[in-house]
PyMOL Python script that loads the backbone (N, CA, C, O; Angstrom):
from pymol import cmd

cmd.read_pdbstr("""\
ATOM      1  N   UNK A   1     -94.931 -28.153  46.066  1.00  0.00           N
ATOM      2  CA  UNK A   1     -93.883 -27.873  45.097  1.00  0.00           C
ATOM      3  C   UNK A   1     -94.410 -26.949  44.006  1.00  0.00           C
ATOM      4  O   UNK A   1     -93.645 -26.015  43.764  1.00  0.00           O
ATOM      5  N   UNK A   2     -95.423 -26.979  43.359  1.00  0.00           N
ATOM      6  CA  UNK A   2     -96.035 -26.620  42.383  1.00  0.00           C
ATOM      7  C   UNK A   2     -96.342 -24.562  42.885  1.00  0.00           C
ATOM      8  O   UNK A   2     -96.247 -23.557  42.181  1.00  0.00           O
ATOM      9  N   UNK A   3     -96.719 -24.740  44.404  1.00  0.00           N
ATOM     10  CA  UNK A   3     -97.023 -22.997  44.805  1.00  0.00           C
ATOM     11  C   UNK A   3     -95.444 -22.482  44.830  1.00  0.00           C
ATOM     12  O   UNK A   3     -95.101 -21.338  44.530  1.00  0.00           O
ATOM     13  N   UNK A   4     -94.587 -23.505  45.230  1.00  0.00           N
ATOM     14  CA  UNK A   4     -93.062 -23.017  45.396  1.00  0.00           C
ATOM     15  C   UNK A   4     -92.613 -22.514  43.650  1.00  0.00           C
ATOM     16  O   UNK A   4     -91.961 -21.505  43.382  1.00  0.00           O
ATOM     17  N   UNK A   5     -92.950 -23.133  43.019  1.00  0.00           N
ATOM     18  CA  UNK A   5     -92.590 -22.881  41.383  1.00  0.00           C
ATOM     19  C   UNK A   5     -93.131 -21.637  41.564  1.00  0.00           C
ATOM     20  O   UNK A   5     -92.405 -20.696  41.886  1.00  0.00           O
ATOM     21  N   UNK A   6     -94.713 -21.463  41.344  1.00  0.00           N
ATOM     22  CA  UNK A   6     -95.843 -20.458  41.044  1.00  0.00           C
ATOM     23  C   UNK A   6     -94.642 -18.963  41.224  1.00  0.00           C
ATOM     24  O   UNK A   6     -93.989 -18.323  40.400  1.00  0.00           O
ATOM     25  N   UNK A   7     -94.847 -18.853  43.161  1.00  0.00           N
ATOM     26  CA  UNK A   7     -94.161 -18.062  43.813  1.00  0.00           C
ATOM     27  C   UNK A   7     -92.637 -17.557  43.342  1.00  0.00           C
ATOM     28  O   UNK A   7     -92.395 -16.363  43.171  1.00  0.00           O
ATOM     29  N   UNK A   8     -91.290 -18.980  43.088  1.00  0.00           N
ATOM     30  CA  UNK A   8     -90.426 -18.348  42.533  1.00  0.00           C
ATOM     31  C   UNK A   8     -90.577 -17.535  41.226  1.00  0.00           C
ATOM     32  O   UNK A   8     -90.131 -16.388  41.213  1.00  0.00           O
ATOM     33  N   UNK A   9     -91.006 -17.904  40.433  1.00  0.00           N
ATOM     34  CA  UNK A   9     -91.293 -17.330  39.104  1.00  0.00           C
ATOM     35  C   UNK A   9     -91.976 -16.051  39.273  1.00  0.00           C
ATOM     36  O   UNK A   9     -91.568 -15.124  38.573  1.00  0.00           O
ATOM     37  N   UNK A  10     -93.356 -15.746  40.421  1.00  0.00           N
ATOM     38  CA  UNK A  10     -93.231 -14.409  40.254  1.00  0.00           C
ATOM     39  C   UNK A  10     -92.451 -13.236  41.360  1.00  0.00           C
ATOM     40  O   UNK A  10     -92.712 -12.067  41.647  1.00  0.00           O
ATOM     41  N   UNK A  11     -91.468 -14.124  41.759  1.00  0.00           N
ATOM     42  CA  UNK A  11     -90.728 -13.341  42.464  1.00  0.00           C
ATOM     43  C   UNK A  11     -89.844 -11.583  41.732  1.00  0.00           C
ATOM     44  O   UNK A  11     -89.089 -11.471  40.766  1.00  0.00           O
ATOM     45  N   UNK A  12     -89.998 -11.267  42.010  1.00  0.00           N
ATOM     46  CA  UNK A  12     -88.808  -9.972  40.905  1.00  0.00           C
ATOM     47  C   UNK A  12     -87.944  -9.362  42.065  1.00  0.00           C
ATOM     48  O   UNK A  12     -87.977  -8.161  42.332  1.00  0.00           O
ATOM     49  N   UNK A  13     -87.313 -10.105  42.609  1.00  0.00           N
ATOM     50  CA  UNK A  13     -86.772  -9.205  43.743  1.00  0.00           C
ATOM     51  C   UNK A  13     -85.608  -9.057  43.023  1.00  0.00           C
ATOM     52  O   UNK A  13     -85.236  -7.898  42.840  1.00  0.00           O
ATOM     53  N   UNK A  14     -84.655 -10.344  42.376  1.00  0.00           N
ATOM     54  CA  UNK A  14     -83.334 -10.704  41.830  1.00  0.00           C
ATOM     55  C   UNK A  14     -83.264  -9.638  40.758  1.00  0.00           C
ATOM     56  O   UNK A  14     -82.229  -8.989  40.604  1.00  0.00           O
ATOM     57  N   UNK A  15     -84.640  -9.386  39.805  1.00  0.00           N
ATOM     58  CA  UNK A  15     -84.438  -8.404  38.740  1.00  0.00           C
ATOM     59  C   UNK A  15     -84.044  -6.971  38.958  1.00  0.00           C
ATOM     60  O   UNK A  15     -83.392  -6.212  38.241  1.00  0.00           O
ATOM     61  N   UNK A  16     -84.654  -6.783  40.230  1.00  0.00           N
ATOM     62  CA  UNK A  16     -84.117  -4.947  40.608  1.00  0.00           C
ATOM     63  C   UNK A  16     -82.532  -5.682  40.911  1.00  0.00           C
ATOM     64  O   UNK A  16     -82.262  -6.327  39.899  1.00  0.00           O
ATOM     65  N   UNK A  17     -81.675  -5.777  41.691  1.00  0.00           N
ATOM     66  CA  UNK A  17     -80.727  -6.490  41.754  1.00  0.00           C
ATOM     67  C   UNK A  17     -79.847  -6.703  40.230  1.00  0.00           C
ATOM     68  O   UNK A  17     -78.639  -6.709  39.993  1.00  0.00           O
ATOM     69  N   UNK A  18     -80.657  -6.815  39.638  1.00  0.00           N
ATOM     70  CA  UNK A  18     -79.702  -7.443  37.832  1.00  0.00           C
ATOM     71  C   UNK A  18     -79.943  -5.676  37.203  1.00  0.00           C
ATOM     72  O   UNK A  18     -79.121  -5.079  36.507  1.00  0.00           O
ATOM     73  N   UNK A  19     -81.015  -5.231  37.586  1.00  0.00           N
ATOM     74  CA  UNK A  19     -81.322  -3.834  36.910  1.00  0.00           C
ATOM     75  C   UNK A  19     -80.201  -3.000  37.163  1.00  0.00           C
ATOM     76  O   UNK A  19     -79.619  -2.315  36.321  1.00  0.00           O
ATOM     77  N   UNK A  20     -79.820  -3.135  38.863  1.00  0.00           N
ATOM     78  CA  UNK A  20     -79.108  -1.974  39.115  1.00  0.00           C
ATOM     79  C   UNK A  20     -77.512  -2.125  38.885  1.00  0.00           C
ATOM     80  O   UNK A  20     -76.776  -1.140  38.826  1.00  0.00           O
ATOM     81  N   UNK A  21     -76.954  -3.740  38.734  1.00  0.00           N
ATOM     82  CA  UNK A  21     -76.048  -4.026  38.216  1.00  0.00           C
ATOM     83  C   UNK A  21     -75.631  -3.691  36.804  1.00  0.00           C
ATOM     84  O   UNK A  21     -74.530  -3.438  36.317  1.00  0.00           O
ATOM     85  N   UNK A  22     -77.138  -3.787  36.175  1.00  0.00           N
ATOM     86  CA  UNK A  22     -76.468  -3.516  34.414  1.00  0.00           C
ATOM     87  C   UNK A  22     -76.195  -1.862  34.693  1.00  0.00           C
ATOM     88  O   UNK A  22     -75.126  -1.464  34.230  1.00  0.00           O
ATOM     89  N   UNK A  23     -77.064  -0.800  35.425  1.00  0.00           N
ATOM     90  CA  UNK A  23     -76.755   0.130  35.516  1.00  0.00           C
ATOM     91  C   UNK A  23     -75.267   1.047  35.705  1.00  0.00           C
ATOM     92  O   UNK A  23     -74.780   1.943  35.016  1.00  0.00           O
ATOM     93  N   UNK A  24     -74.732   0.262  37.176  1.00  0.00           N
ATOM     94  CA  UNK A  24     -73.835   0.543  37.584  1.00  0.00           C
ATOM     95  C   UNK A  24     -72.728  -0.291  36.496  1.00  0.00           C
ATOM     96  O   UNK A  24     -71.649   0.283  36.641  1.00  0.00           O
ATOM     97  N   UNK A  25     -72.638  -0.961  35.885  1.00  0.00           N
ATOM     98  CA  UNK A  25     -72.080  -1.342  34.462  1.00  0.00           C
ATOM     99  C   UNK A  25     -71.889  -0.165  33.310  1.00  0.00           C
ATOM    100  O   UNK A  25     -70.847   0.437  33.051  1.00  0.00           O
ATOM    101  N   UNK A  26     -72.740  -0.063  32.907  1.00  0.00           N
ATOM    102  CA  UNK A  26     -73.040   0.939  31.877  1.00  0.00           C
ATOM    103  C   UNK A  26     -72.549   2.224  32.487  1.00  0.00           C
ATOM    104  O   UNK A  26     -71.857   2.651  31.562  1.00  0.00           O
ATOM    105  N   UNK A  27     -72.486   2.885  33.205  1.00  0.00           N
ATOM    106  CA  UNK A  27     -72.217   3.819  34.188  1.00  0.00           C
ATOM    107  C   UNK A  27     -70.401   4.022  34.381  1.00  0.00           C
ATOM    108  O   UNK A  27     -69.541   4.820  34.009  1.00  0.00           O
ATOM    109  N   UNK A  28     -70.462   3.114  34.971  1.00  0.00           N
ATOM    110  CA  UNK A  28     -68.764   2.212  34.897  1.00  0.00           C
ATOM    111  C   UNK A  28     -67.893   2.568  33.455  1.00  0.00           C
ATOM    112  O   UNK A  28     -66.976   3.376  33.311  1.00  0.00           O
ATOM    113  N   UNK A  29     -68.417   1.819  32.626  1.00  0.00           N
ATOM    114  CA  UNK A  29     -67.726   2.195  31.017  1.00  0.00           C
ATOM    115  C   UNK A  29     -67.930   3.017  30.606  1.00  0.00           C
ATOM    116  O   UNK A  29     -67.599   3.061  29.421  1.00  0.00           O
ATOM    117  N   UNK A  30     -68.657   4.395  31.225  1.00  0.00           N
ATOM    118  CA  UNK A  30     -69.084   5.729  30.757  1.00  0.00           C
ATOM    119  C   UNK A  30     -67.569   6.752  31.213  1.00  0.00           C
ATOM    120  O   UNK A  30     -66.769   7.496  30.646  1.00  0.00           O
ATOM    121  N   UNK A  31     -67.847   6.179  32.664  1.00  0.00           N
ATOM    122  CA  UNK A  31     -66.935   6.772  33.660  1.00  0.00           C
ATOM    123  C   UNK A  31     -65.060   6.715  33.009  1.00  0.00           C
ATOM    124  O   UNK A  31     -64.217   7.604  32.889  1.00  0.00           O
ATOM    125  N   UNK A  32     -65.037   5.239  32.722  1.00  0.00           N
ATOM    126  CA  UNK A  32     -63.755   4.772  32.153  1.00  0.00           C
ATOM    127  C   UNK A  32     -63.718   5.772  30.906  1.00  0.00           C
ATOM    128  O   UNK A  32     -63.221   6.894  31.003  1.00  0.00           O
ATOM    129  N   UNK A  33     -64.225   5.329  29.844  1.00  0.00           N
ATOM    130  CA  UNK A  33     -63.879   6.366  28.751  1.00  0.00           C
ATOM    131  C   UNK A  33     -63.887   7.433  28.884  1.00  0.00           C
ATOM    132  O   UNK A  33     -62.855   7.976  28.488  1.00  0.00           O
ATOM    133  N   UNK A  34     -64.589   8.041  29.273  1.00  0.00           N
ATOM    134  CA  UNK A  34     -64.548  10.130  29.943  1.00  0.00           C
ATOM    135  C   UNK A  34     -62.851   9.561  30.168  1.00  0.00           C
ATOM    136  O   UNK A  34     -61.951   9.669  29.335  1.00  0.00           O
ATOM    137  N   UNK A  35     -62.751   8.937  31.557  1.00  0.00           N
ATOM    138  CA  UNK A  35     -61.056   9.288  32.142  1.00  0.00           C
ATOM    139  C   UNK A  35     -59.834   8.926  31.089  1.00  0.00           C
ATOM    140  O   UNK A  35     -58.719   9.438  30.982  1.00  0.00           O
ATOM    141  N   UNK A  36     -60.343   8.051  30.488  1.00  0.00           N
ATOM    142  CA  UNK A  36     -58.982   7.895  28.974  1.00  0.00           C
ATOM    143  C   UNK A  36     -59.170   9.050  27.871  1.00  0.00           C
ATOM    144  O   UNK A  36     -58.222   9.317  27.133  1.00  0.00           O
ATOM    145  N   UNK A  37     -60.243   9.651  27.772  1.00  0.00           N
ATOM    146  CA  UNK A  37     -60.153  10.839  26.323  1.00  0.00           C
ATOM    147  C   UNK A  37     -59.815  12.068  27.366  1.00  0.00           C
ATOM    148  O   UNK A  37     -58.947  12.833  26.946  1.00  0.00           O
ATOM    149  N   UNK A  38     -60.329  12.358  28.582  1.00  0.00           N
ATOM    150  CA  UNK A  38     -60.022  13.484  29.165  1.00  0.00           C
ATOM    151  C   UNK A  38     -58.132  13.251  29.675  1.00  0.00           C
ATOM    152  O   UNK A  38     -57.480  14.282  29.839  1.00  0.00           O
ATOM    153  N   UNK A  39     -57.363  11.735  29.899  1.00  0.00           N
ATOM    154  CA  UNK A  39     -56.240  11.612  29.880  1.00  0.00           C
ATOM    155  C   UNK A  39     -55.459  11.760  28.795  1.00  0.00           C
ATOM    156  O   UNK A  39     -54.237  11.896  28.842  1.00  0.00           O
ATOM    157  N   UNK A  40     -56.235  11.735  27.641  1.00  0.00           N
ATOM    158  CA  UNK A  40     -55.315  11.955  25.918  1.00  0.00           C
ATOM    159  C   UNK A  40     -55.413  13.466  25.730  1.00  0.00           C
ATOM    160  O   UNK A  40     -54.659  14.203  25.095  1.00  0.00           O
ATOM    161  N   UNK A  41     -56.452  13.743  26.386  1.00  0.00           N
ATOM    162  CA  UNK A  41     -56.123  15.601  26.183  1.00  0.00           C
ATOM    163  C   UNK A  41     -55.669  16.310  26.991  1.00  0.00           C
ATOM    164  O   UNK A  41     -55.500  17.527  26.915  1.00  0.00           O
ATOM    165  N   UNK A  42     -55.412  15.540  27.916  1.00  0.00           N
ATOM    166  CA  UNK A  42     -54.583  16.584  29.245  1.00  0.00           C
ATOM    167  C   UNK A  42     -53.163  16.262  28.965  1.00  0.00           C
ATOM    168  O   UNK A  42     -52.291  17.061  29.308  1.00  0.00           O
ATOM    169  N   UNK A  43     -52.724  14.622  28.081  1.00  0.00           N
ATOM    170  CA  UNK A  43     -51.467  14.611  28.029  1.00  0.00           C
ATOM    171  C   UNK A  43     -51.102  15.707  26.380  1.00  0.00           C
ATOM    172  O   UNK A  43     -50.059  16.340  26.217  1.00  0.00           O
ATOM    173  N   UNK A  44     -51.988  15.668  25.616  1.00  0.00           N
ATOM    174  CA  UNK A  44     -51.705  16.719  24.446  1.00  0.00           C
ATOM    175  C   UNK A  44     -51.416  17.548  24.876  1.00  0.00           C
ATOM    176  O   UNK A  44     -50.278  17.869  24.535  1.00  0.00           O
ATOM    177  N   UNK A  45     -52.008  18.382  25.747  1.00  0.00           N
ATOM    178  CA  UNK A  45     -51.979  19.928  26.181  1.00  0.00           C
ATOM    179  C   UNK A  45     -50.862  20.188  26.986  1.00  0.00           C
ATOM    180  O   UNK A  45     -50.327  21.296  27.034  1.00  0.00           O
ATOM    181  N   UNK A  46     -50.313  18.748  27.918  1.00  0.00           N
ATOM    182  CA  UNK A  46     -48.815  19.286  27.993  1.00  0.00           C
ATOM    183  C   UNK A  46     -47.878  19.146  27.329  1.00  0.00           C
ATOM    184  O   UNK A  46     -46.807  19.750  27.384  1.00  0.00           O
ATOM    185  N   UNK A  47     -48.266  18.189  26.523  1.00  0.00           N
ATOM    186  CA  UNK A  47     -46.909  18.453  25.558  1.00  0.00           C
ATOM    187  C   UNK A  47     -47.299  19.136  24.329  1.00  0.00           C
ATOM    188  O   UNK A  47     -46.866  18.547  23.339  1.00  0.00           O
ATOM    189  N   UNK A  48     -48.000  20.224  24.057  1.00  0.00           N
ATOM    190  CA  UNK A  48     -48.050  21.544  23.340  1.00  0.00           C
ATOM    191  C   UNK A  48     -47.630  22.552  24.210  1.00  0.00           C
ATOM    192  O   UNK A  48     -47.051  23.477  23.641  1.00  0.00           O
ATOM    193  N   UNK A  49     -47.768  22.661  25.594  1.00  0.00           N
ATOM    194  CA  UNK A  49     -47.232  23.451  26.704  1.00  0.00           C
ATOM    195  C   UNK A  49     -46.057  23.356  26.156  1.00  0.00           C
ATOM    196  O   UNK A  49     -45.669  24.130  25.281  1.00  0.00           O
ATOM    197  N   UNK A  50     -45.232  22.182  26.725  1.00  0.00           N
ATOM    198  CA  UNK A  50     -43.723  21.633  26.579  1.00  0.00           C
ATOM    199  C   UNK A  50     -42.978  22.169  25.290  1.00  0.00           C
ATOM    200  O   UNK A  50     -41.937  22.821  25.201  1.00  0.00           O
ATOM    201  N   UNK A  51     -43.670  21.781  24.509  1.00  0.00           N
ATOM    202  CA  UNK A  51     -42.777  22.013  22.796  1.00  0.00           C
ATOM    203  C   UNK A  51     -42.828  23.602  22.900  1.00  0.00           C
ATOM    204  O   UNK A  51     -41.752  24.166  22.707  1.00  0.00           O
ATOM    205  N   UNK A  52     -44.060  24.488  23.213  1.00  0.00           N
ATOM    206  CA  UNK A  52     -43.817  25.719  23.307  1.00  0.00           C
ATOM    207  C   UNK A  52     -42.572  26.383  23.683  1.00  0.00           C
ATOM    208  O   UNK A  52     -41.758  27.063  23.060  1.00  0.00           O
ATOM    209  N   UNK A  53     -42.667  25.993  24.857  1.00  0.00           N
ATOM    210  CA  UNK A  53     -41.243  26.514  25.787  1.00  0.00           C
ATOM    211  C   UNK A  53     -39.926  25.952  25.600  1.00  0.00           C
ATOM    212  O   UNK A  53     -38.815  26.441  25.805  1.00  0.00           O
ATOM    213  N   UNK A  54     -40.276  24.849  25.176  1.00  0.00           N
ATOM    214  CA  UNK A  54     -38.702  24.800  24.185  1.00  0.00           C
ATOM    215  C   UNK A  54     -38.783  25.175  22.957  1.00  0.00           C
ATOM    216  O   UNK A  54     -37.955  24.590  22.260  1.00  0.00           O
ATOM    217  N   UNK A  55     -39.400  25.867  22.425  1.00  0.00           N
ATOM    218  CA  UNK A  55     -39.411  26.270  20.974  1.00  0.00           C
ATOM    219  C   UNK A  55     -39.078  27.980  21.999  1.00  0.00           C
ATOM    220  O   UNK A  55     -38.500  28.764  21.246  1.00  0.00           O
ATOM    221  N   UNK A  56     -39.246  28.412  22.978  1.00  0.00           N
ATOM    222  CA  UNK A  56     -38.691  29.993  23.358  1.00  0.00           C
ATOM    223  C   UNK A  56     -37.434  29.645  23.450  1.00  0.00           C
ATOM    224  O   UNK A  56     -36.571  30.176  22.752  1.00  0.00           O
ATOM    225  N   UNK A  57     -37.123  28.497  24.523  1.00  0.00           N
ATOM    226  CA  UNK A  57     -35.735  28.597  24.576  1.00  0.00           C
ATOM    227  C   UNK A  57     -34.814  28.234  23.957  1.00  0.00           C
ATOM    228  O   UNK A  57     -33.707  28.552  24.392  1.00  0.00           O
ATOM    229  N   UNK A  58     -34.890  27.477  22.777  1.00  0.00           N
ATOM    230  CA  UNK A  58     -34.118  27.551  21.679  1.00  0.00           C
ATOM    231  C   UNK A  58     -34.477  28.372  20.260  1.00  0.00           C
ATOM    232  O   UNK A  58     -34.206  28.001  19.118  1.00  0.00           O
ATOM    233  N   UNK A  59     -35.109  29.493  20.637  1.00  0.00           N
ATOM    234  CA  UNK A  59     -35.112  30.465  19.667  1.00  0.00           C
ATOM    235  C   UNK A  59     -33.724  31.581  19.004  1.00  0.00           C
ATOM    236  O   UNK A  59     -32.772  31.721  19.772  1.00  0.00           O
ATOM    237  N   UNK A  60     -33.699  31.854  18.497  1.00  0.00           N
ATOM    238  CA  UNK A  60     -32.677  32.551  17.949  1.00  0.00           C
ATOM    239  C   UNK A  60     -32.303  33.880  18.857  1.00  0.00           C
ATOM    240  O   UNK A  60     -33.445  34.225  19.159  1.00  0.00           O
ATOM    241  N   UNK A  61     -31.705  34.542  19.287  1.00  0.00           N
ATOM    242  CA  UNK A  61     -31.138  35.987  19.576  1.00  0.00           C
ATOM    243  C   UNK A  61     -30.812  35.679  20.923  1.00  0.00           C
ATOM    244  O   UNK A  61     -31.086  34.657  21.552  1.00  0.00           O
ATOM    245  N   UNK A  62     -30.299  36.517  21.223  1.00  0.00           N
ATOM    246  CA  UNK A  62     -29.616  36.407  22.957  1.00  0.00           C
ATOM    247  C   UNK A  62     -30.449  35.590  23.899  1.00  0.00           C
ATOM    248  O   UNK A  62     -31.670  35.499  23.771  1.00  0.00           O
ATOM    249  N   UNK A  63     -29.845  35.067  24.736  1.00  0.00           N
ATOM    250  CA  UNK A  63     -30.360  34.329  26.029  1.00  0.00           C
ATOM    251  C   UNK A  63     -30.951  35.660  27.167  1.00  0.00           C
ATOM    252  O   UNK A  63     -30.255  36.537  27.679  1.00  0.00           O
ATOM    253  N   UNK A  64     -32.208  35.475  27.303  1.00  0.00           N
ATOM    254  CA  UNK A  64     -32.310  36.431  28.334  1.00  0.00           C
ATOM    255  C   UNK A  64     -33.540  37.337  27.489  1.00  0.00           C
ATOM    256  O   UNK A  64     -34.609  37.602  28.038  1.00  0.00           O
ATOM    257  N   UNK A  65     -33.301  37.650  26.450  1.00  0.00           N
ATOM    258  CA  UNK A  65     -33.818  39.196  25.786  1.00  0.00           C
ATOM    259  C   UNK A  65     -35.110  38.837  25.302  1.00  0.00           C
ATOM    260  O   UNK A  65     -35.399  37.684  24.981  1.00  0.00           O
ATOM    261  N   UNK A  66     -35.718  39.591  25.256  1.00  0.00           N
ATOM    262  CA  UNK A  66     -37.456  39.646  24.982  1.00  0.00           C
ATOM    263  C   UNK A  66     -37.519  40.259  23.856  1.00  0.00           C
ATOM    264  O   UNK A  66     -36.994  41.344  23.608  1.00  0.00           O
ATOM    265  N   UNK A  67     -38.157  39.603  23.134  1.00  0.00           N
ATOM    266  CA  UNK A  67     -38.648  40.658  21.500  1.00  0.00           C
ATOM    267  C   UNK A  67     -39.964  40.717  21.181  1.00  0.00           C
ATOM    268  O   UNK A  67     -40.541  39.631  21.128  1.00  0.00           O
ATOM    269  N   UNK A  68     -40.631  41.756  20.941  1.00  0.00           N
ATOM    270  CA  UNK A  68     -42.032  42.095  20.771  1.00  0.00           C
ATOM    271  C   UNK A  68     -42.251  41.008  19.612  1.00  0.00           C
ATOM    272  O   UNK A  68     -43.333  40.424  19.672  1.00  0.00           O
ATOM    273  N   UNK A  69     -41.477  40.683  18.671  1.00  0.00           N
ATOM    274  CA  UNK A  69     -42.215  39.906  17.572  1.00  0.00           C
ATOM    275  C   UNK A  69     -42.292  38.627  17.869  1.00  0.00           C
ATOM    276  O   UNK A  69     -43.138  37.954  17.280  1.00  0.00           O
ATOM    277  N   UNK A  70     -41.580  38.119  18.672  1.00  0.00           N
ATOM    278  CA  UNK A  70     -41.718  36.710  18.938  1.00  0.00           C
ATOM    279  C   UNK A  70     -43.393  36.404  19.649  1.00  0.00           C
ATOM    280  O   UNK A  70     -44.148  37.362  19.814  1.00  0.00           O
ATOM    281  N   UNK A  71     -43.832  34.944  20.031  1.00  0.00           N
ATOM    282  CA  UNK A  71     -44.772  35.081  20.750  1.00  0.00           C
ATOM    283  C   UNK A  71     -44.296  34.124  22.307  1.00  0.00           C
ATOM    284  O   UNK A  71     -44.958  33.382  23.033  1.00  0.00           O
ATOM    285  N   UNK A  72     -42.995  34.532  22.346  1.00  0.00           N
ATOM    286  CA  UNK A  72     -42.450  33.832  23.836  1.00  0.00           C
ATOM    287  C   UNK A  72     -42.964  34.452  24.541  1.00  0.00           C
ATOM    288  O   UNK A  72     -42.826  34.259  25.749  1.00  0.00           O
TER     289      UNK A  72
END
""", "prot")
cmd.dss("prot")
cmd.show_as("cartoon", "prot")
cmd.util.cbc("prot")
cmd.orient("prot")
């Protein structure tokens, strides 16, 4: 019983095992946040797209007509 103690205790097999778990953890919540701030700026950027183009098409002067001063 006593070599069975010795032996478990210096076993480290379980620790690579716990190592590569905290890794793939940490890794994980890296991955997640990138995809929620890169999802808050891809949804900004379409709706600055969006408001653009309705800010052309409800601009003032004829339907259809192009004016150098505008930036439609």
């Amino acid at each position: 019983m006593k070599t069975f103690l010795k032996n478990f205790i210096a076993d480290e097999a379980g620790a690579s095992a716990a190592e590569y778990a905290l890794i793939i953890a940490v890794v994980g919540v890296g991955i997640g946040a990138a995809a929620l701030i890169l999802g808050a700026n891809v949804e900004e950027a379409i709706g600055n797209a969006a408001n653009d183009v309705n800010e052309c098409n409800n601009a003032s002067g004829a339907a259809g007509t192009w004016s150098t001063a505008s930036t439609c």
